[in-house]
Structure formats: structure tokens, C-alpha cells
N, C-alpha and C positions, 0 to 999 in steps of 0.2 A: 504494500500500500504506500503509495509516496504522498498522498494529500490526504486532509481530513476534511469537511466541513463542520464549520462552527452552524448553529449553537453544540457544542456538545452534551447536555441537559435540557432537553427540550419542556415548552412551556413551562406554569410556571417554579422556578428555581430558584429566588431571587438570592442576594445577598452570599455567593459559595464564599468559603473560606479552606484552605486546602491545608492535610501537615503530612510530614513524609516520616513512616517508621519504619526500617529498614528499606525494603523492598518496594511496602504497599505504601499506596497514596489514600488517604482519608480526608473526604470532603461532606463537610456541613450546611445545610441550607433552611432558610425561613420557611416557617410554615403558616403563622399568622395566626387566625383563629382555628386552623383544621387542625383534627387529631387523628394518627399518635403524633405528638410535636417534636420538632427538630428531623429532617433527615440526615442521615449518613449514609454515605455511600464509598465503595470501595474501589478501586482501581487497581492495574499493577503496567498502566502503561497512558495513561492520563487521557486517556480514548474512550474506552467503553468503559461501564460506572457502574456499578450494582447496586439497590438498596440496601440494605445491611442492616441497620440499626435505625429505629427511635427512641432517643431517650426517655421524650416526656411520655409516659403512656398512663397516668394517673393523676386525678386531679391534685392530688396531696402534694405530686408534684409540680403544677402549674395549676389553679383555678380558671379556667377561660368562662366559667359562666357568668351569661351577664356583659362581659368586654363588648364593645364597641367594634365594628365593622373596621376591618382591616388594621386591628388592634392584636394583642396580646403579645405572640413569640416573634420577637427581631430579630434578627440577625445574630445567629449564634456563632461564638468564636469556641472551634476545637484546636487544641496543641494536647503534647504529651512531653512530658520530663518527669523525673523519679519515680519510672517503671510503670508508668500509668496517665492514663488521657484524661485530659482535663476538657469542663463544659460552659462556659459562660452563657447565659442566656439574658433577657428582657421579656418579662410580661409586662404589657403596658396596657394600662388600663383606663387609663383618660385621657384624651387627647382634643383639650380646648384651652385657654390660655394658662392652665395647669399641665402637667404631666405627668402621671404615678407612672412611672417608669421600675419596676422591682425588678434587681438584679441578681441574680441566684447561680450559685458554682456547683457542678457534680463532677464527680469523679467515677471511675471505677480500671480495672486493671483489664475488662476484656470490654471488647468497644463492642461486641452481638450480646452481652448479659447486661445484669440489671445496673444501674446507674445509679441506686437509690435515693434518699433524699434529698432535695438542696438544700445549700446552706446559703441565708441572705448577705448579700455584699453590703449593697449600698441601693440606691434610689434616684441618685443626684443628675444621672442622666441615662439614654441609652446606649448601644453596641458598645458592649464592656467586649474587652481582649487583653490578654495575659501576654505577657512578653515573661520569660524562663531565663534569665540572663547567665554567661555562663561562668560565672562566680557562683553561683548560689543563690542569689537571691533574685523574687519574683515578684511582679509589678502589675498590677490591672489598672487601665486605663479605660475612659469613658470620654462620651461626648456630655456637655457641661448645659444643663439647661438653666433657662433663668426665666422665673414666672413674671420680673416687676414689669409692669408697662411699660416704663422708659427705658428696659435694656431691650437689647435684639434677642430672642430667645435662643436662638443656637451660638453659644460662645465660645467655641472654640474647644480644647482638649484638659483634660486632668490626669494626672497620673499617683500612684501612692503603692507602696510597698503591702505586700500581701504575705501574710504568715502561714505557709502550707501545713505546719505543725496544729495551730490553733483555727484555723479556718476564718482568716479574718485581717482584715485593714490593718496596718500600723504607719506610723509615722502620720505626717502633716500632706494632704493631698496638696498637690502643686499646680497649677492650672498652667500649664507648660509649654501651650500652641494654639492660637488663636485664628490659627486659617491663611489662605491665602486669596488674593483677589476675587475667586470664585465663588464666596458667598459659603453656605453652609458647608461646615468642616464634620466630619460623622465617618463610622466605619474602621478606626483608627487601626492600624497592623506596625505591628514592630519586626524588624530582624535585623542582624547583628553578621556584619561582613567586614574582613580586611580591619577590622578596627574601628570601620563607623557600625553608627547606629542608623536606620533607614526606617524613616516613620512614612507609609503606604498609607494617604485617606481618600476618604468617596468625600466629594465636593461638587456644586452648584443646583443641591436637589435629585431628586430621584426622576425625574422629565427630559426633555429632550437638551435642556443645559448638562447632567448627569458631566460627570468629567471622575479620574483620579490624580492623582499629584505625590511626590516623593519631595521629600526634605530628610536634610541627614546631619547627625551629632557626633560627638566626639566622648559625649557623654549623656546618659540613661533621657534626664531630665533637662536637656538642651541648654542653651538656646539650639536652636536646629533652621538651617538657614536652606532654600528652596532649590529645587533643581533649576540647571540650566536649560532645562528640556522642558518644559513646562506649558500647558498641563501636560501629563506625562502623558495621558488616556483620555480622550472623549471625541464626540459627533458631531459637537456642540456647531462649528462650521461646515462641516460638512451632511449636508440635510439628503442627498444622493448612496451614502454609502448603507449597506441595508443590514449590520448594526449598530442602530440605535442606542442613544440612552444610554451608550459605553459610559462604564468607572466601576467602581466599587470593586479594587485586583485584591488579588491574595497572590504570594508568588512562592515559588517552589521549585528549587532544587534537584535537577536528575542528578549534575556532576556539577565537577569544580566549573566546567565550560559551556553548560550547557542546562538554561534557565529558562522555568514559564510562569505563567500566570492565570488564574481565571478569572474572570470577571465577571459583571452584569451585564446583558445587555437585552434589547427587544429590538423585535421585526415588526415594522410597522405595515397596515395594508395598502396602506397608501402615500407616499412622501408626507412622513411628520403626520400621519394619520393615526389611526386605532392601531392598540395593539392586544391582539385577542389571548395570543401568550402568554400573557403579562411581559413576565422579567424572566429571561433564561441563563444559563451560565455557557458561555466560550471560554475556550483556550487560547493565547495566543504567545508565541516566543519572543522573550526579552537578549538584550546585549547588556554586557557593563563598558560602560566605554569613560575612560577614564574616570574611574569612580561612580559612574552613575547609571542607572539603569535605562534602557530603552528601548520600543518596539523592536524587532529586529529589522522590520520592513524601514527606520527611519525616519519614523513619521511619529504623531501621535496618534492617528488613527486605525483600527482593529480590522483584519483582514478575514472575510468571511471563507475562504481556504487558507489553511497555510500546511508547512508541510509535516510529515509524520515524525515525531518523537522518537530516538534510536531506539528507544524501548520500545514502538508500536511501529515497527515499519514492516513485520509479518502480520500485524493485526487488520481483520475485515470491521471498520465503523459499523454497528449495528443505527442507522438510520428510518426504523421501521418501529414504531411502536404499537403497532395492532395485539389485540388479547382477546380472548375466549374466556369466561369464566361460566360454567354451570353449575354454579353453588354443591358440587357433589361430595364437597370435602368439609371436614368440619374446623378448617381454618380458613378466611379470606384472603385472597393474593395481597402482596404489601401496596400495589397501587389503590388500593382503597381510601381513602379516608371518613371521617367523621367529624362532625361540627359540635367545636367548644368543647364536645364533652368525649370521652372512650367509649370502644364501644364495649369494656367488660362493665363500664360502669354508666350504663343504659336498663337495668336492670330488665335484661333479657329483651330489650325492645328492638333489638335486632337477634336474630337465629338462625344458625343452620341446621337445628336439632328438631326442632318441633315438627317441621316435615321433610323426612331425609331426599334430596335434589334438589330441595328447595329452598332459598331465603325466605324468612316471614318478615316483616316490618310492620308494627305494631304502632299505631296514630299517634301520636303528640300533641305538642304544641304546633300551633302555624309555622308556614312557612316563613314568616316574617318575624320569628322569634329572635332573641338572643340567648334565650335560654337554654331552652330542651327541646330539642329536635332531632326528628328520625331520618335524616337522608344519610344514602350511602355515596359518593361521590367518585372520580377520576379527576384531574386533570388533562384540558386538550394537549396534546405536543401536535396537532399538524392541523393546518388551516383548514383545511377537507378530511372530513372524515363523516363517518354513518355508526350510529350506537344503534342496536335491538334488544328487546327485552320483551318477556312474555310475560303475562302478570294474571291471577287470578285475586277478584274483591269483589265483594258482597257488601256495598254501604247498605246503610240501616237509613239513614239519613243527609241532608245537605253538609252536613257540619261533616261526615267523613270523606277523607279526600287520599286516594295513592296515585303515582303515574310517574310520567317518564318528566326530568327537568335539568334544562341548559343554565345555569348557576353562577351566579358572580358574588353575591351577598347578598342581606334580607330586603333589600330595597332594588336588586338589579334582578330579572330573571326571566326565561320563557317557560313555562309548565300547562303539557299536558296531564290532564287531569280527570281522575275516572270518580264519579262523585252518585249524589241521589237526587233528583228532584220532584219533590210532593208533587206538584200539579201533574208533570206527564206521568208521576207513578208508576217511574222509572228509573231504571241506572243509566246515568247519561256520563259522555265523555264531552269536554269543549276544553280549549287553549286558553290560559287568563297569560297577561306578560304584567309585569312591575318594571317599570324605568324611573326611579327616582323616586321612589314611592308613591307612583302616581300608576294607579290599578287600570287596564282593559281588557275586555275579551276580545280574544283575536280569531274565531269562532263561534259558530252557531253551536247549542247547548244540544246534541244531539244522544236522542235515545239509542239504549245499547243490550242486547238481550240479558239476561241473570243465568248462572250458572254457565258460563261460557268463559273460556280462557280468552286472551284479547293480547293481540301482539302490536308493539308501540317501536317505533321505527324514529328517529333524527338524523337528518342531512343537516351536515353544516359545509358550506361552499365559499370560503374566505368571509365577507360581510355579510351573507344570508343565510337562512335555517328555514328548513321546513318540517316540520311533523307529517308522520303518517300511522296509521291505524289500520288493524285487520279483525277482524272478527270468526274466530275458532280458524278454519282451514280457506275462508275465505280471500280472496286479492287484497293487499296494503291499496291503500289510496289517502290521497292527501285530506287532511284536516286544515283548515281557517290560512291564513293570509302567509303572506313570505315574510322572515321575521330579520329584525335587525340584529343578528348574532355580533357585528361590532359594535352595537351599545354594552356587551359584557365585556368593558373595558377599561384598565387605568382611566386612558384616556377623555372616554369619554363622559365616566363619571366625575375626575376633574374640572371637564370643561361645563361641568354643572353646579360646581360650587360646593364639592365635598372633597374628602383625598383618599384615595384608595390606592394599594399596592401589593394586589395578588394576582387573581389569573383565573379567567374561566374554568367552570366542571360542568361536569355532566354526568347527571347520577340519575337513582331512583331516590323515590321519600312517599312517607305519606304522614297523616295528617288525623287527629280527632280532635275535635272542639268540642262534643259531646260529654263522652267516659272515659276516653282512652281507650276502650277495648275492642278498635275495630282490627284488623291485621289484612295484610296484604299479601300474597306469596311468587313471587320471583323464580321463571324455572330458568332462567343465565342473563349476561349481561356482554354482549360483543360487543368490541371498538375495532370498527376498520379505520384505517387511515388511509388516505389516497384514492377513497372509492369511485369517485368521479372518474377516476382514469381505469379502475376495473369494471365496468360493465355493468354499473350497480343499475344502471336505469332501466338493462332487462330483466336484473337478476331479481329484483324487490317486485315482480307481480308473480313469482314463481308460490 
């Protein structure tokens, strides 16, 4: 393989941070409000990437319920020194001119076993990261928030010595870097080369200014003066090249001569349009060139091929993320996720036991909770793709609701939806969409037999989406209007006056406003990618 294409973490992935322990490469990424919290994933050639671990997998260890849309888990920073990997994370929990930002450290000695409890840092801001200095002693830095009106809230960096014995701060925190022309300074990464010290930050926002920057010391707690190369990484000029949104590096080590780095970035659908991905992670090769680090292409901007890593130049890119899942096992594949809460502690509201092939999901709260909700989720990785699902529900009532739904958060979303209504004294199927929290049906409220399995079908084709329905063994056909699949977007919920920073799903859920005890049952859950280009528009009347 001599080239790779970037993203190599498709959809969303935001925030990677990378650490190298022997061999293997170990990379971390935001999960936000979806659980299990924190990915980790694996490498041993900075190419293809396995899931591996979650740390947070229980409330006791992060509470998400109740947080705030595109709130909770930021940007986790993993490293490993004295025999064991270490976790920094961020739940944040308010995000208006306050910020409860709680910082929390795990540790454990195998990075697939348990992580267990954290232990709290501090508060004072978010994306804390450890720097392992190689004297001994150990430093966690953060980004510095400031609530008063008259300051700028994002102010720059702090740093303070960290007691690995006692689990806990010491010394006087230093507020040690204030940013550079780029406006918000966040993301903070240390390493330690030749003698300097090399502080890597994300700067000018998480949007299409996005950038990173390098400045380097002589000592821990600076002064630290800017690169000559500067900004090191971003798009910010360049509105043509089709990664986006570049900055937020992590850099890493194959040999003494031969360096890389991941980053942030998104593909937009349209020059500086929606980005349905969200935020994904590339690779891209660095130089040192007298003293300082730099793209290898010479530039500061991120090249959407570059070529393969000595360690991956027998390796084939796995560029296909299609899956098959028919619930026949009684564990979920790790692509699943769950909102705010786990799902061992859903108290059995999701099952694969109660009917063996099948998934049950069991009603909750609304879709527009922040609480307790039952959907089961994916992330998109590829701008076309076709999800199926078979479902069998018996509403009692209006108030119960399960079906197939295209997912941004509780205010952004398309959902078809298999429900009851008194008057046709019927179970009816019809499309509701939420864009800002602002409710319509995108279909007619159509009646549906009882005691019939009902297969539920989404196209999604870069900015549109369409739902389709079938009825027992009969033809799929389309359900209500062509849907704006790029309103599930940073973007475009930004440009409405809120801020988000995750990434389309597309799950199943259901719903009781009633009792809670209505259930759903689920016989699989396929994700084609690329389907437009397989056939799919003879294959779906089969």
C-alpha cells in the first residue's frame, strides 16, 4: 500500500489524542453525551484502528443525566508512565456564562479491563492533559475558564504538579500561556524532545477558523515562545481543501526520524457547508526542521492522501464500514451506543434475552429527553448509506411510540415512527422531524395492520434522506417528503444560534409516555455504506 486516505476515523471522532506503548498505538476520542464514554482504540500501524476499550461504562463513573446537549465527556487525554495508562477526562455540565467543567483521572494497568473509579482533579476548566516529565514528576494542565463578565472566558492555559502517590494537585497552579493571535487556546499536549519542551494547542474554535499551533520551552512552566511556522495546522485560508476545520494534533513517535500526528478534522458537503460527520480524526506526517515541527508537505495545511507509515506499507486501509447485526448474541457489537445513561444500567430497558434473535426496547421517556431514554444508536462514517430494520409493536395507545430515527440530539432529528391513533382505531406509522425544536410531520399518519412485522428502511444521499416502509413480505415504498439529512449538523445547528459538537446517528428507540410498559422487538439492524452505487434502487423492492 503506498497511500492512505484520510479521515482515518470516520464520522464522528472528535478530539483523538494518540500514546505509543511499545509497539501499539493507543488513541482516545470524545464521546459527549453517548455511552459507554470515552473511546479507545488500538493500532499497531497508525492505519486501521480497532475499538478496544470504554472506560466510562457506569454512571458512578461519569453522571451524564440530565447534561445539556453536546455536553458532558470532552476530550479525553490518555498517556501511560509507571506501568500503567492514565485517563483524564471532562464532564461538563453547564454550558452558559458559567461552566461546571469536572475533571476526573482513572487509571488502570490493562487498557480492555476495568478502569474503576475516578478520582476528582479540579473544575477550573476543561481538556485537562498530563504531561509524565522524565525526572519524575507529573503535571496536569487545563484550559482556564473565567465566569466574570468583563474577562474573555477562554484565558489561556494553567499548569500544576500532580501527586501520582496521593491522587491529587500540589503546589501553586500557574496560568502559564495565554494563547496566541488565534483567539481561543484549548486542547493543550505536552512532549519533551532534544531538550525542549513542545506545548501542541487547538486554537480559533472548533468551526471553520479551527487551527493548531506549537510553542516550545526550555523549561516545564515556560515562558514558551511561538513557532516560526505558524499556525502550525489549519483550513482556516484555505476554504477548497476538503479537510476542514483542521487543528486539535496529538503527535507521535514511530522512530527517532520518522513522526505523525492526528488530528481533527470534517468534510464538508459543500465548500464551508454542513458537515454530517461531524468531526473525524486524520493522520498526517510531520518534519523537525530545525527544532520545530512541520507538515511534511511544507505547508500548514493537511493533505487528504498522504503516504503509508513504514509500519503500514503491507497494510490494506479498511475504508468500508458497512455491518450486519441480528441481535443473535447476547452481547451488542461495540458500534452501538446509548444516551446519557449505560445500557447495564437501563434497568433491563434494552434486551437481548427476553426474546432470543431479538432486541426488545422497552418505552421511556420522549425522544426529546435529557434524561432516560431508550434508543440504541450508530454513528454515520459515509455520506450514503441505507440502514434496515425489522420491528414488531403493539401500541396500546398515542403516547406509545418505537421506529427507525436519523439522530443529532433532543432538538435535531428525523423519526419514523410506528405509534396508535384512537380515531382510525389503528396502528399507524407517519414521519415527525424536530429542527431546533421546532416539531412537523413530514407525512401523512397512515394506518398499519396489528400483529404484522413491518420493515423500516433509510436512504441517506449526502444532504437528503428518505424513509421507506414495508408491510410483512410486502414491497418497501417510500413514506412522506425528502428530508434535510444536512440539518443533522454542527453546522447547521450553529448557524441557528446554539453550539453543538458531535455527529449524526442513526438508531432504533422507542418511546412510553403512558406506563413505560410498552416494548418493541428488533429482528437486526444493517448499515450499508455506498449503497447508491450498489444497486440498492432495484434491490429494496425485492
Amino acid at each position: 500500500m503506498n497511500k492512505i486516505v484520510n479521515p482515518i476515523l470516520r464520522g464522528f471522532h472528535p478530539d483523538a489524542n494518540v500514546v505509543k506503548v511499545g509497539k501499539d498505538y493507543y488513541l482516545a476520542t470524545s464521546t459527549f453525551e453517548w455511552m459507554p464514554g470515552v473511546e479507545i482504540y488500538h493500532s499497531t500501524d497508525l492505519v486501521n484502528w480497532t475499538l478496544i476499550a470504554n472506560p466510562i461504562q457506569h454512571s458512578i463513573q461519569a453522571n451524564l443525566i440530565g447534561n445539556y446537549n453536546s455536553g458532558s465527556i470532552w476530550a479525553p487525554h490518555l498517556s501511560y508512565s509507571d506501568g500503567q495508562f492514565w485517563l483524564l477526562i471532562t464532564d461538563v455540565k453547564t454550558g452558559n456564562a458559567f461552566k461546571d467543567t469536572l475533571n476526573y483521572v482513572l487509571t488502570t494497568k490493562d487498557v480492555t479491563g476495568d478502569w474503576g473509579t475516578p478520582t476528582f482533579v479540579t473544575a477550573s476548566g476543561f481538556d485537562p492533559a498530563f504531561f509524565h516529565d522524565d525526572d519524575g514528576r507529573h503535571y496536569i494542565m487545563s484550559m482556564l475558564f473565567d465566569h466574570r463578565l468583563e474577562k474573555p472566558n477562554f484565558t489561556g492555559l494553567v499548569i500544576q504538579e500532580f501527586d501520582i502517590e496521593n491522587m491529587k494537585l500540589i503546589g501553586k497552579r500557574k496560568h502559564f500561556f495565554t494563547g496566541t493571535d488565534l483567539g481561543v487556546c484549548e486542547g493543550p499536549q505536552l512532549l519533551k524532545k532534544d531538550g525542549w519542551y513542545y506545548l501542541i494547542c487547538a486554537a480559533g474554535g472548533t468551526g471553520y477558523s479551527h487551527a493548531a499551533t506549537v510553542c516550545r520551552s526550555r523549561e516545564v512552566m515556560g515562558p514558551y515562545e511561538l513557532s516560526p511556522y505558524h499556525p502550525f495546522l489549519t483550513t482556516k485560508r484555505a476554504p477548497e481543501n476538503p479537510l476542514q476545520k483542521s487543528g486539535h494534533a496529538s503527535f507521535i513517535e514511530v522512530s527517532s526520524k520518522e513522526w505523525y500526528m492526528v488530528h481533527i478534522c470534517s468534510r464538508p458537503l459543500t465548500e464551508r457547508g454542513n458537515c454530517t460527520l461531524g468531526r473525524e480524526t486524520a493522520l498526517q506526517k510531520i518534519e523537525w526542521i530545525d527544532g520545530w515541527p512541520r507538515l511534511s508537505n511544507g505547508t500548514m495545511f493537511p493533505d487528504l492522501e498522504i503516504a503509508a507509515p513504514s509500519i503500514a506499507r503491507d497494510v490494506e486501509q479498511k475504508l468500508d464500514f458497512s455491518s450486519h447485526c441480528d441481535f443473535s448474541d447476547n452481547k451488542l457489537p461495540n458500534y452501538f451506543k446509548t444516551l446519557r445513561q449505560s445500557l447495564e444500567e437501563m434497568n433491563g430497558k434494552i434486551s437481548l434475552t427476553k426474546r432470543p434473535g431479538y432486541i426488545r426496547l422497552y418505552g421511556e421517556q420522549s425522544i426529546t429527553s435529557l434524561h432516560r431514554q431508550t434508543i440504541l444508536a450508530r454513528r454515520w462514517q459515509h455520506f450514503d448509506f441505507r440502514v434496515d430494520t425489522e420491528m414488531e409493536f403493539e401500541p396500546k395507545n398515542f403516547q406509545q411510540m418505537a421506529g427507525l430515527v436519523l439522530y443529532y440530539d433532543t432538538d435535531n432529528w428525523h423519526y419514523m415512527q410506528i405509534s396508535y391513533d384512537e380515531e382510525l382505531q389503528s396502528k399507524v406509522i407517519q414521519v415527525e422531524s424536530d429542527s431546533m425544536n421546532l416539531f412537523s410531520y413530514r407525512s401523512e399518519r397512515i394506518p398499519i395492520p396489528t400483529e404484522t412485522s413491518i420493515r423500516l428502511s433509510v436512504e441517506v444521499n449526502r444532504d437528503r434522506a428518505q424513509f421507506f416502509y414495508g408491510i410483512g413480505e410486502k414491497k418497501m415504498q417510500p413514506i412522506g417528503e425528502v428530508l434535510e439529512a444536512d440539518h443533522l449538523s454542527d453546522d447547521y445547528i450553529k448557524s441557528n444560534g446554539k453550539l453543538a459538537f458531535t455527529g449524526a446517528m442513526v438508531g432504533i428507540c422507542a418511546q412510553d409516555l403512558d406506563d413505560h410498559s410498552s416494548f418493541a422487538d428488533f429482528k437486526y439492524f444493517n448499515y450499508l455504506e455506498n449503497h447508491m452505487k450498489r444497486g440498492f434502487q432495484n434491490e429494496k423492492n425485492k
